[in-house]
Backbone and ligand atoms as CSV (ligand in chain L), in Angstrom:
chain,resi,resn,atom,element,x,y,z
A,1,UNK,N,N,196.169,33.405,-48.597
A,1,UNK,CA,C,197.363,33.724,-49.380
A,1,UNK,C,C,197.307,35.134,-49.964
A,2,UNK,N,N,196.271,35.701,-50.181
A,2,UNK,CA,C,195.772,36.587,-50.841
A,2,UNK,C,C,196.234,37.511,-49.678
A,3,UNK,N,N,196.611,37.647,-48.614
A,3,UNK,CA,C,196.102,38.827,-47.680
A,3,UNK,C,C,197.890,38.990,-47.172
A,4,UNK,N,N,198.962,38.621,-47.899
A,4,UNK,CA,C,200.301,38.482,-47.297
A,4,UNK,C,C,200.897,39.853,-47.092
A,5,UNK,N,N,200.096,40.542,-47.837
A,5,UNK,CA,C,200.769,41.841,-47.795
A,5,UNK,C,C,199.753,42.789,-46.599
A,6,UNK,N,N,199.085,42.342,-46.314
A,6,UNK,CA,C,197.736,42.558,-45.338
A,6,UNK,C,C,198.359,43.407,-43.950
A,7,UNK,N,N,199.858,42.623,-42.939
A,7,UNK,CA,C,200.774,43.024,-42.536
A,7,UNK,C,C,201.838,42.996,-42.838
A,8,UNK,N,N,202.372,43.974,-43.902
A,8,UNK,CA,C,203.776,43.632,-44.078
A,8,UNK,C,C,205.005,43.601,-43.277
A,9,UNK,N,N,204.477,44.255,-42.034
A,9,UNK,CA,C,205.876,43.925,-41.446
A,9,UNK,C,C,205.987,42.635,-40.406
A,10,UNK,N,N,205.154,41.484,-40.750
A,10,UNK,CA,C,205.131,40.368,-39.542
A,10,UNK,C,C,206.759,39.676,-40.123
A,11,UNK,N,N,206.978,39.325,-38.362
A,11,UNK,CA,C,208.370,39.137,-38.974
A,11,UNK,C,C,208.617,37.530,-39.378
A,12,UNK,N,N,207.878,36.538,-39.735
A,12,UNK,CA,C,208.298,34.850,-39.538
A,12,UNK,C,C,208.884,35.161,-40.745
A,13,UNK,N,N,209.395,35.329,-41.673
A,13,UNK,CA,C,210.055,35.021,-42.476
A,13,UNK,C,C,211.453,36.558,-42.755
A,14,UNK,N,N,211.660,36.804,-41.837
A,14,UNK,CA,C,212.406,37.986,-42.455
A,14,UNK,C,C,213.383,37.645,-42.160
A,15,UNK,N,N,214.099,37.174,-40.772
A,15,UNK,CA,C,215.436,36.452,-41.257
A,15,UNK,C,C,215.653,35.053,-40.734
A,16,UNK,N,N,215.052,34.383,-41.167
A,16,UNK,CA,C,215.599,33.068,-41.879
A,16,UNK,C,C,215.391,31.863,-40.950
A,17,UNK,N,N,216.056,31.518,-40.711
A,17,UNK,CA,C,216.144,30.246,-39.554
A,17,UNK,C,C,216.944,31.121,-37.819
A,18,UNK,N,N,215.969,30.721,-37.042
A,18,UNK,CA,C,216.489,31.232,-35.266
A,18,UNK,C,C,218.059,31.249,-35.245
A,19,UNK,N,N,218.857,31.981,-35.213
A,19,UNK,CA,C,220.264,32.575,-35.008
A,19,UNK,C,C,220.455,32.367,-33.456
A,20,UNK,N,N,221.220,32.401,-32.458
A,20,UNK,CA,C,221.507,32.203,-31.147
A,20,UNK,C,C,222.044,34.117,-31.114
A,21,UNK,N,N,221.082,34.905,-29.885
A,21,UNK,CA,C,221.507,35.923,-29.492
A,21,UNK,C,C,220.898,36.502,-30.496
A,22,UNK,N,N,221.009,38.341,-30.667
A,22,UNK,CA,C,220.321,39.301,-31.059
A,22,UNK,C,C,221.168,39.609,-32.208
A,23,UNK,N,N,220.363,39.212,-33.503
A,23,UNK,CA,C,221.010,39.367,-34.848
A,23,UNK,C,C,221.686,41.068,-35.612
A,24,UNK,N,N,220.877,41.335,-34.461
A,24,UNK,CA,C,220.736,43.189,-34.732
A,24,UNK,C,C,222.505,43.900,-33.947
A,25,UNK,N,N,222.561,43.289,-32.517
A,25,UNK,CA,C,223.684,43.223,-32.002
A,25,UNK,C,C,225.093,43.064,-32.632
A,26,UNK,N,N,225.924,44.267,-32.690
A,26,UNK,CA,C,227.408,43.738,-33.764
A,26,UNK,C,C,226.642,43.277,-34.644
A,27,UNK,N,N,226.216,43.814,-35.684
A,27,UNK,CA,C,226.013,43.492,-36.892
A,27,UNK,C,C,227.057,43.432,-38.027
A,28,UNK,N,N,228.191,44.105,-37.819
A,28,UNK,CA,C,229.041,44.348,-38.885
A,28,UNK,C,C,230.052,42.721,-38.706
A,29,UNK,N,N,229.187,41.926,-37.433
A,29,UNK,CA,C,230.250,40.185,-37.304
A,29,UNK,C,C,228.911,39.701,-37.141
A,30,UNK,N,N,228.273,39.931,-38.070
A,30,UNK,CA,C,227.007,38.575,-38.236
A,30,UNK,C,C,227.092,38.654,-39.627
A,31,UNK,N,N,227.538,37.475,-39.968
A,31,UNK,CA,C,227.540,36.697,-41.295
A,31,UNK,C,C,226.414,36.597,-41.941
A,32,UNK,N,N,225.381,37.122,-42.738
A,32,UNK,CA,C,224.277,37.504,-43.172
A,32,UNK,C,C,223.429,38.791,-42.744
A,33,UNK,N,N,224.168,39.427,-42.178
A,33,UNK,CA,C,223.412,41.039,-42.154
A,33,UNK,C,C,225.140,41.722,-42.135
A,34,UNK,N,N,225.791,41.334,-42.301
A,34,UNK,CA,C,227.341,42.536,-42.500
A,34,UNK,C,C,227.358,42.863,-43.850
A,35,UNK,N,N,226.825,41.666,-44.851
A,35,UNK,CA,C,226.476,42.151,-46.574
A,35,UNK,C,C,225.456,42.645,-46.887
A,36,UNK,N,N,224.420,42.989,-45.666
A,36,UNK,CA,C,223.194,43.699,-46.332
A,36,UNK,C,C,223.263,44.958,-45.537
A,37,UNK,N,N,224.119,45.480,-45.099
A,37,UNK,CA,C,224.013,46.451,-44.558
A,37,UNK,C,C,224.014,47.410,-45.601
A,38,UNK,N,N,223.244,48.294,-45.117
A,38,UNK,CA,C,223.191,49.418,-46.867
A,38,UNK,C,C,224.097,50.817,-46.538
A,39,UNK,N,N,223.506,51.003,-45.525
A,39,UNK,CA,C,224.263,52.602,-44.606
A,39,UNK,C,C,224.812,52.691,-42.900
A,40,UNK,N,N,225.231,52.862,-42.598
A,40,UNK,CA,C,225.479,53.435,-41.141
A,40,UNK,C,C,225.456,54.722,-40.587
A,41,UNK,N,N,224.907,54.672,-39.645
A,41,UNK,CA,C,225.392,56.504,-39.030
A,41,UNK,C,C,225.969,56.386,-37.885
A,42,UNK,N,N,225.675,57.656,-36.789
A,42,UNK,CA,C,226.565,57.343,-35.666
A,42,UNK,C,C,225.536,56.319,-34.689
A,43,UNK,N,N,224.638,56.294,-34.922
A,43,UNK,CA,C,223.673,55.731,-33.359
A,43,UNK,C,C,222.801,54.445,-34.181
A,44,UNK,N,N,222.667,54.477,-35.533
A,44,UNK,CA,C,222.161,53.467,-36.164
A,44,UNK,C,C,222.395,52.966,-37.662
A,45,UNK,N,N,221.460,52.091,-38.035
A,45,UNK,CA,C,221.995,51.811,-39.460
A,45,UNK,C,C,220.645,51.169,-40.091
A,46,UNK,N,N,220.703,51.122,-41.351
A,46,UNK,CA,C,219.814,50.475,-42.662
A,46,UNK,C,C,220.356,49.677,-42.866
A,47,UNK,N,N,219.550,48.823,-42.777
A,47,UNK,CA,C,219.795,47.147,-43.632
A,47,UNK,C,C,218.694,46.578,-43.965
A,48,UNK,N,N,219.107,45.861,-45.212
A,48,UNK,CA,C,218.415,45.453,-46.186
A,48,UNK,C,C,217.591,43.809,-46.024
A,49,UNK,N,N,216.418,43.704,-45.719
A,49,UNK,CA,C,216.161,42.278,-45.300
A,49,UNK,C,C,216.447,40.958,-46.428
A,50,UNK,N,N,216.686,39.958,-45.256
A,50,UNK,CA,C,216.844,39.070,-46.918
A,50,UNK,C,C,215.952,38.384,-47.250
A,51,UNK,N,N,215.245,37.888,-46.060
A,51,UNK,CA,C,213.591,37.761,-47.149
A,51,UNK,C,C,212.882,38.543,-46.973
A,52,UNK,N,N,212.656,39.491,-48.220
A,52,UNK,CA,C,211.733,40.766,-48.235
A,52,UNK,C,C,210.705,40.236,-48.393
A,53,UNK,N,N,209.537,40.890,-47.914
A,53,UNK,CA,C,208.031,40.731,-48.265
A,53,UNK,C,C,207.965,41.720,-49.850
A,54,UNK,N,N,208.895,42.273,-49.870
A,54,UNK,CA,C,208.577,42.764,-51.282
A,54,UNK,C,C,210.083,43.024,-51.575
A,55,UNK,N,N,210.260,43.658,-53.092
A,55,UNK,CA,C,211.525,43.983,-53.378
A,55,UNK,C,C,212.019,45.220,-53.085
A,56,UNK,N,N,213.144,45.511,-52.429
A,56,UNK,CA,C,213.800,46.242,-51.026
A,56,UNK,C,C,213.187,46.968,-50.125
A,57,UNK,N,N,212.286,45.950,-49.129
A,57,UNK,CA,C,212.368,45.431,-47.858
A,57,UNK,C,C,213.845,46.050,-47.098
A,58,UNK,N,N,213.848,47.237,-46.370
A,58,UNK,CA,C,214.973,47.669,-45.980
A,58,UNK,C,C,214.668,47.730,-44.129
A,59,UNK,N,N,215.525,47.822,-42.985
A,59,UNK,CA,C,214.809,47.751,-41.736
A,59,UNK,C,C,216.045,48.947,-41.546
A,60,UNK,N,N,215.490,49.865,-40.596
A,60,UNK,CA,C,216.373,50.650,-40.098
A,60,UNK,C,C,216.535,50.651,-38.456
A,61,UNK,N,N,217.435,50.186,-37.971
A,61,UNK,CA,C,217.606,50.077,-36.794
A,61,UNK,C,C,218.766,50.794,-35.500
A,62,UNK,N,N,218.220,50.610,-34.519
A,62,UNK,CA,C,219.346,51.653,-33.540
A,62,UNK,C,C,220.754,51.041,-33.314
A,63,UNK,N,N,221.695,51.263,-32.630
A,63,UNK,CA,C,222.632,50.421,-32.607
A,63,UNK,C,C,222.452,49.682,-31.192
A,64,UNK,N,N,221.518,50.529,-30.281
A,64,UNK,CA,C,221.532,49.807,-29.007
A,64,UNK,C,C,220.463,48.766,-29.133
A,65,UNK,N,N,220.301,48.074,-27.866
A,65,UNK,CA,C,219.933,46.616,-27.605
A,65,UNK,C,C,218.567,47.288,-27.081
A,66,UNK,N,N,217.280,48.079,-27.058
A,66,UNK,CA,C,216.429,48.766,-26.995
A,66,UNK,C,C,215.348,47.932,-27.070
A,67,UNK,N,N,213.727,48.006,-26.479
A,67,UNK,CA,C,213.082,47.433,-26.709
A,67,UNK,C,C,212.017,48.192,-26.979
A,68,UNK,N,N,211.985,49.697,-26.222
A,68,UNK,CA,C,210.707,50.308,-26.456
A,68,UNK,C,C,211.221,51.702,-26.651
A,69,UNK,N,N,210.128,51.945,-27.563
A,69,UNK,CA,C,210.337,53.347,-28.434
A,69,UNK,C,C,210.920,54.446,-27.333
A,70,UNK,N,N,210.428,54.463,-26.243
A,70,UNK,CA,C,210.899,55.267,-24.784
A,70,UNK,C,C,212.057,55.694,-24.146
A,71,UNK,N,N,212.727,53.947,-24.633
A,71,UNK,CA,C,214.249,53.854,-23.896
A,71,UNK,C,C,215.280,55.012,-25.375
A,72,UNK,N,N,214.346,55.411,-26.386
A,72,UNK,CA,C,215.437,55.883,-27.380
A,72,UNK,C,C,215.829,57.539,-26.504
A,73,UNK,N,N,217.041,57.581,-26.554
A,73,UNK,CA,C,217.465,59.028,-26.363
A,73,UNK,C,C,216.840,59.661,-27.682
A,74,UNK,N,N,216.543,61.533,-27.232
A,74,UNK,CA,C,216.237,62.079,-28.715
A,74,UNK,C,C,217.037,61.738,-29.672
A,75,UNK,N,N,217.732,61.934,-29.713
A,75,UNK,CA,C,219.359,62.119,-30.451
A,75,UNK,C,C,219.040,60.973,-31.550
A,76,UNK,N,N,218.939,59.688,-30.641
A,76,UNK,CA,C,218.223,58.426,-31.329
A,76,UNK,C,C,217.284,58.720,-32.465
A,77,UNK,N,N,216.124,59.181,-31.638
A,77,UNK,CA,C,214.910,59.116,-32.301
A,77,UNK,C,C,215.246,59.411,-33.694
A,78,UNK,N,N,215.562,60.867,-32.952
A,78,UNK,CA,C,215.805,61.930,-34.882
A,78,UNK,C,C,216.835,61.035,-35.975
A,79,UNK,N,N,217.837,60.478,-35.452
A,79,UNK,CA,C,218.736,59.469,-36.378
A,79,UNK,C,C,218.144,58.552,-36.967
A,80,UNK,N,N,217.273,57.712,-36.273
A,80,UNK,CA,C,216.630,56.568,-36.699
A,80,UNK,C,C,215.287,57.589,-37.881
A,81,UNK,N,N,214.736,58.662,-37.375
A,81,UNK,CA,C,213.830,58.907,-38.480
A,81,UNK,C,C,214.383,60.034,-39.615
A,82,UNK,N,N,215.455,60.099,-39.204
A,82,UNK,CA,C,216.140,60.813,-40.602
A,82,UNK,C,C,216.813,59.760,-41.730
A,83,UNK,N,N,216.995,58.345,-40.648
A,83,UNK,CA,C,217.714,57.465,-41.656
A,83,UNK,C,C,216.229,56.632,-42.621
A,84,UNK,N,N,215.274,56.853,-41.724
A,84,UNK,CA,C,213.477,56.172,-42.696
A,84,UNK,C,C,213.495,56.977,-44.046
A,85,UNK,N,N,213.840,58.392,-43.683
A,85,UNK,CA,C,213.776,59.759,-45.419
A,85,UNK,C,C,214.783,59.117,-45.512
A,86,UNK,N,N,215.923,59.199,-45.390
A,86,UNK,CA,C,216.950,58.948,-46.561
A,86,UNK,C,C,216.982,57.535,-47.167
A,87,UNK,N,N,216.555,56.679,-46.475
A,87,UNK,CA,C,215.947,55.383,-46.964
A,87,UNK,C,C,215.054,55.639,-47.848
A,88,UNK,N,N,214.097,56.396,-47.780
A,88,UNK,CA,C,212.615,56.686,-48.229
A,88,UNK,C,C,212.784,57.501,-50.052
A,89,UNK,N,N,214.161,57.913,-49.696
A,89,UNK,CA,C,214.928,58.402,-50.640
A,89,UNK,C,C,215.629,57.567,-51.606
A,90,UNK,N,N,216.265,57.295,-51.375
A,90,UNK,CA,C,217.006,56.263,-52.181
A,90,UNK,C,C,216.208,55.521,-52.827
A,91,UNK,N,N,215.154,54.834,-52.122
A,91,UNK,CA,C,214.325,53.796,-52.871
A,91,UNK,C,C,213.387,54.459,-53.816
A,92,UNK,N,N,213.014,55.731,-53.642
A,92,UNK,CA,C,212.275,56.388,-54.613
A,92,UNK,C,C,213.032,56.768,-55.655
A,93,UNK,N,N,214.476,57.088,-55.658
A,93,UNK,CA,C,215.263,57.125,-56.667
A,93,UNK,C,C,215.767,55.932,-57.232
A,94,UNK,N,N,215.769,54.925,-56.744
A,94,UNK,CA,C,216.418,53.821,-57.346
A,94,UNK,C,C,215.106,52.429,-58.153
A,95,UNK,N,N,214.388,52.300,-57.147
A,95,UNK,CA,C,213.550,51.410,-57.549
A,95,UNK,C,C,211.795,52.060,-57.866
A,96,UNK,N,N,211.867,53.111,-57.212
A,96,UNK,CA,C,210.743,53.655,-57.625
A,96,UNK,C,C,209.525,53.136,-57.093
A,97,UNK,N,N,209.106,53.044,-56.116
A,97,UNK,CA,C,207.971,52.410,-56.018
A,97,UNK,C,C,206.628,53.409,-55.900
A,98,UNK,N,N,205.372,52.355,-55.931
A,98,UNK,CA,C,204.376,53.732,-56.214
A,98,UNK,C,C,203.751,54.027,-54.558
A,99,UNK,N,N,204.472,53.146,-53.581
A,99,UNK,CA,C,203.707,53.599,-52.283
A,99,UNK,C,C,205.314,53.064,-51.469
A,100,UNK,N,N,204.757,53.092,-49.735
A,100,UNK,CA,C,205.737,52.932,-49.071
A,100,UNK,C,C,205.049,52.627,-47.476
A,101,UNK,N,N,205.556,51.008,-47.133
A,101,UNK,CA,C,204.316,50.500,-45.691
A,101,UNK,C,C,205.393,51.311,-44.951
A,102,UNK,N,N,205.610,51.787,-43.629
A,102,UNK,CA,C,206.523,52.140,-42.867
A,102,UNK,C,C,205.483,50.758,-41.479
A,103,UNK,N,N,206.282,50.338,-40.957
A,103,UNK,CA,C,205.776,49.800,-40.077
A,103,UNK,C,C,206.965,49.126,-38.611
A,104,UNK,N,N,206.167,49.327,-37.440
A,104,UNK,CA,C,206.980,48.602,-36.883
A,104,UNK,C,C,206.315,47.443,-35.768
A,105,UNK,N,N,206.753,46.214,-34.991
A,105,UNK,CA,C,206.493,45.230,-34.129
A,105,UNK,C,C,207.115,45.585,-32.785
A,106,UNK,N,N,206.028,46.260,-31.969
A,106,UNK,CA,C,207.069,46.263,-30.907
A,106,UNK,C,C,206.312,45.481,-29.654
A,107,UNK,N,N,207.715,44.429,-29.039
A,107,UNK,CA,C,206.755,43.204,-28.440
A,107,UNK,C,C,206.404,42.131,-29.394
A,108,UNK,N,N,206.473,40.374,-28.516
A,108,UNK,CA,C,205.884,39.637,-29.384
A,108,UNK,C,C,204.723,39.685,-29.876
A,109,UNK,N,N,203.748,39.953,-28.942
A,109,UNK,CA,C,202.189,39.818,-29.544
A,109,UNK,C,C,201.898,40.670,-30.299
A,110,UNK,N,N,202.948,41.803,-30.522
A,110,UNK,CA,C,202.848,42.753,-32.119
A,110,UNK,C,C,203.301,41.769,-32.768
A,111,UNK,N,N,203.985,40.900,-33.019
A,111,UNK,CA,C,204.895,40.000,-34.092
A,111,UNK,C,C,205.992,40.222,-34.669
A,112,UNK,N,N,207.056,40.916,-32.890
A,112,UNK,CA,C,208.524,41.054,-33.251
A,112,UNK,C,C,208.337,39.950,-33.723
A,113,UNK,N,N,209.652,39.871,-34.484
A,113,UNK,CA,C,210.443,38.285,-34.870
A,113,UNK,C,C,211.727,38.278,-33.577
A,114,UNK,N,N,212.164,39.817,-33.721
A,114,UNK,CA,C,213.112,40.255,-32.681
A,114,UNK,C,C,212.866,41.392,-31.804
A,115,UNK,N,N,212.459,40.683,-30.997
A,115,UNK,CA,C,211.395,41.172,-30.238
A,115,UNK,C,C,212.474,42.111,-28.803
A,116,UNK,N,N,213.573,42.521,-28.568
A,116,UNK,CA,C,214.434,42.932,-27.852
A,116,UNK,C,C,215.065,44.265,-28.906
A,117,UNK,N,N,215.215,44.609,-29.647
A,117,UNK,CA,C,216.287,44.916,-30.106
A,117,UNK,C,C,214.518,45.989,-31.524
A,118,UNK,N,N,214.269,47.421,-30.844
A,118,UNK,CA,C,213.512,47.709,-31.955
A,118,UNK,C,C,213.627,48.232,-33.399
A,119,UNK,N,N,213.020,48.239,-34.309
A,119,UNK,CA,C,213.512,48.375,-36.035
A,119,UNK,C,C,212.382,48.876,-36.364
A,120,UNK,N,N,212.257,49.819,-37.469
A,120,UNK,CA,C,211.526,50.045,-38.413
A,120,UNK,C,C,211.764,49.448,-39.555
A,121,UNK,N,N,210.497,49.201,-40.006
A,121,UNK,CA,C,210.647,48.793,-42.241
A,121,UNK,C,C,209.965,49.160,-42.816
A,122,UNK,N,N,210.578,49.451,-43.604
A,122,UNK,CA,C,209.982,49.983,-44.996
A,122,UNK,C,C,209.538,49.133,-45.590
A,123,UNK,N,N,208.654,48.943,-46.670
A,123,UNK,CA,C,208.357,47.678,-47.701
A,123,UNK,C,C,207.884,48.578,-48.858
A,124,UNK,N,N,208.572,48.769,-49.710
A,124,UNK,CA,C,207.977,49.802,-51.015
A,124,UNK,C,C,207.025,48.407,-51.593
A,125,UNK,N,N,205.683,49.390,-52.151
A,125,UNK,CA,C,204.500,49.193,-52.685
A,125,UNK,C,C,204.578,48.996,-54.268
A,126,UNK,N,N,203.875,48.274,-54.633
A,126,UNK,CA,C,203.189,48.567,-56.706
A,126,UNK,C,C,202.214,47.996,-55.790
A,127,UNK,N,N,201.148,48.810,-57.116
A,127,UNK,CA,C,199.798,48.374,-57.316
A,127,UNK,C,C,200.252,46.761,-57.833
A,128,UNK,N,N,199.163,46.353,-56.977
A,128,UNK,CA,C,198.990,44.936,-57.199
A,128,UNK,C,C,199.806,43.776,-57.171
A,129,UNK,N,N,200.794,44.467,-56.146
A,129,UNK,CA,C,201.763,43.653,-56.005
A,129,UNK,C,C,201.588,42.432,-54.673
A,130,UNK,N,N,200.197,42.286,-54.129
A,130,UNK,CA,C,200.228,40.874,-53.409
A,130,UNK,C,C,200.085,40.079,-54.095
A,131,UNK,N,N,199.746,40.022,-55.427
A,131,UNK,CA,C,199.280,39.042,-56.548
A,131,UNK,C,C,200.194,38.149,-56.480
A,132,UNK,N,N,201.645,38.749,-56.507
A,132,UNK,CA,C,203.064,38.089,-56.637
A,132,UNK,C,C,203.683,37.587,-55.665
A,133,UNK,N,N,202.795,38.161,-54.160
A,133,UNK,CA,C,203.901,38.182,-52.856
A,133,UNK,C,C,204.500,36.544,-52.466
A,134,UNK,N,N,203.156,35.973,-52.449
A,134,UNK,CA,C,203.159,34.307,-51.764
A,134,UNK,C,C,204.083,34.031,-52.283
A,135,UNK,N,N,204.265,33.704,-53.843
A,135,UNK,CA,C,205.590,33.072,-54.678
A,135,UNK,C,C,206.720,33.474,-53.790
A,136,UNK,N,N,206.635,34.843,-53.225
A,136,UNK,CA,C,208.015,34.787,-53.295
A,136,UNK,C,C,208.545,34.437,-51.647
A,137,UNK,N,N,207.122,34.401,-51.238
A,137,UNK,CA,C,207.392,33.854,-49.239
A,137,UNK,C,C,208.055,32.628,-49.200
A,138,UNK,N,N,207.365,31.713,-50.235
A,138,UNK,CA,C,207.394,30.345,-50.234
A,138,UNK,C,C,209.478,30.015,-50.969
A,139,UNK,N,N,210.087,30.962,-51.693
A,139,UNK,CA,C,211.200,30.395,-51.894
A,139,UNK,C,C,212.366,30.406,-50.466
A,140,UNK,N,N,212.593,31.632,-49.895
A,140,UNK,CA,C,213.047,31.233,-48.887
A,140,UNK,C,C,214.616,30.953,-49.070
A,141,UNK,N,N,215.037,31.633,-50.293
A,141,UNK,CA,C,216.649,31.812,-50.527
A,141,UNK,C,C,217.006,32.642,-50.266
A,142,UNK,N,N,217.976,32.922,-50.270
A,142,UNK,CA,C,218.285,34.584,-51.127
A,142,UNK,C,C,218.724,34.967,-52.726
A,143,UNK,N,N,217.609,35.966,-53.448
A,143,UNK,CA,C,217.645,35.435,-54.992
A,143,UNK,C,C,218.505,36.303,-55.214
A,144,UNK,N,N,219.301,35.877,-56.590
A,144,UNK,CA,C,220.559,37.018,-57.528
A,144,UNK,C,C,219.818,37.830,-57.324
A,145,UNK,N,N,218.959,38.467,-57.404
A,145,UNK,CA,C,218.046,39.649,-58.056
A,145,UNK,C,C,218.334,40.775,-56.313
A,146,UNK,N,N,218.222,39.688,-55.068
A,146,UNK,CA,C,218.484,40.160,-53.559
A,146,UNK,C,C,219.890,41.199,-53.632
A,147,UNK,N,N,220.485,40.409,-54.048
A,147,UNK,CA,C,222.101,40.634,-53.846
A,147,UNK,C,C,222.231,41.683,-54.979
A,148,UNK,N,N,222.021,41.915,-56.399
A,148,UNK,CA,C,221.894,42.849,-56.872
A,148,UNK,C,C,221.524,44.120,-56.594
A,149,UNK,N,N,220.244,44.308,-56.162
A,149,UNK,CA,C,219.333,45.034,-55.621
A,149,UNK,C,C,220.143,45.653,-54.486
A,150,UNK,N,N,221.178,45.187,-53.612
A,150,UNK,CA,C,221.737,45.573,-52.362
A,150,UNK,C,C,223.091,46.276,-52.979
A,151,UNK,N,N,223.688,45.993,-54.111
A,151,UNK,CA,C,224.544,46.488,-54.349
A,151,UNK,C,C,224.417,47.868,-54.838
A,152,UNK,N,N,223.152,47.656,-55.850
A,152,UNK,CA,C,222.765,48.795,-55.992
A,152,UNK,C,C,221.996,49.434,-55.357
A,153,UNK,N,N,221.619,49.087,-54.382
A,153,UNK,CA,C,220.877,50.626,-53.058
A,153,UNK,C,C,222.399,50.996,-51.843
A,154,UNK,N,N,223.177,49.912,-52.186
A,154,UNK,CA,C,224.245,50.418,-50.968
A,154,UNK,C,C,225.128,51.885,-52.243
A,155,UNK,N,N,225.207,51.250,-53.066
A,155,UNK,CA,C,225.624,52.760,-54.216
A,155,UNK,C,C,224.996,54.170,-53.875
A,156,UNK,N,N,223.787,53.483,-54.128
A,156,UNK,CA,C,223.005,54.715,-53.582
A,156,UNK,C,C,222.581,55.872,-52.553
A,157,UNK,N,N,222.894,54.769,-51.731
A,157,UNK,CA,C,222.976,55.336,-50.077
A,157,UNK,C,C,224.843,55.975,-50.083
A,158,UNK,N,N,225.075,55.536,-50.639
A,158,UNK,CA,C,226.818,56.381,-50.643
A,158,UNK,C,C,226.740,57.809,-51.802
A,159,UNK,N,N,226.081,57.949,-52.178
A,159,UNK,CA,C,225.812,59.030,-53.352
A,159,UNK,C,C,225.063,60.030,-52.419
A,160,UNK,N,N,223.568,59.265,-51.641
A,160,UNK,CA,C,223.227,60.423,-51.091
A,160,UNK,C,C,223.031,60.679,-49.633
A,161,UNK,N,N,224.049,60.098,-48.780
A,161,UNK,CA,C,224.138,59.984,-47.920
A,161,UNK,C,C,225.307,61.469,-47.523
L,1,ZN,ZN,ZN,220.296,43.672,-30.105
């Protein structure tokens, strides 16, 4: 229990119960990632996970159906890692954290969850924050505190976007 934060980006709990088809796909008509979307650009977007391994847990992803870092056009690349800083941004202005995992799963036996479709995440850090993590694996809602937290980083991402 002690070691949850050990990989933060394994995906069994990041979204929720198996969905039919690629959750990442048309996201703006999937009913649980169209309200966590935080930002968009032209080739990709930030969204906010809903069970975070920590508090804002954000994934930034391409818009295409992609599996390996290879298939990204440049154009891609640079979008997807300009949208990690401005992510990287926001959360340092808003929630502050004292570190930042960047990580990604590519392939199952890395431990996509979505294993077609590739993402980066962020998971902002505190000291000593696996102490707390398990509690919060084990609820498995989505808490007021989720939905708050999204309102106020989607503010944010419109300020400095
Ligand atoms: Zn997809």
């Amino acid at each position: 229990m002690t070691d949850m934060l050990y990989a933060p980006w394994r995906e069994e709990f990041i979204l929720g119960p198996k969905e039919e088809g690629c959750i990442f796909c048309q996201p703006g008509k999937r009913k649980g990632v169209r309200e966590f979307i935080l930002h968009k650009s032209r080739r990709a977007f930030v969204v906010m996970n809903r069970y975070p391994y920590n508090s804002g847990h954000l994934m930034v992803v391409p818009n295409r159906h992609l599996a390996q870092l290879e298939e990204l056009s440049s154009a891609e690349r640079n979008e997807l890692m300009s949208l990690v800083a401005l992510s990287s941004r926001v959360l340092n202005e808003t929630i502050k954290p004292e570190g930042l995992n960047l990580g990604m799963n590519l392939g199952r036996a890395a431990g996509a969850g979505i294993a077609g479709h590739l993402h980066i995440h962020l998971v902002p850090r505190w000291v000593g924050d696996t102490n707390f993590m398990p509690v919060l694996f084990d609820t498995r809602v989505v808490s007021v505190d989720t939905i708050k937290l999204c309102r106020k980083l989607k503010a944010a991402f419109r300020k400095s976007a």
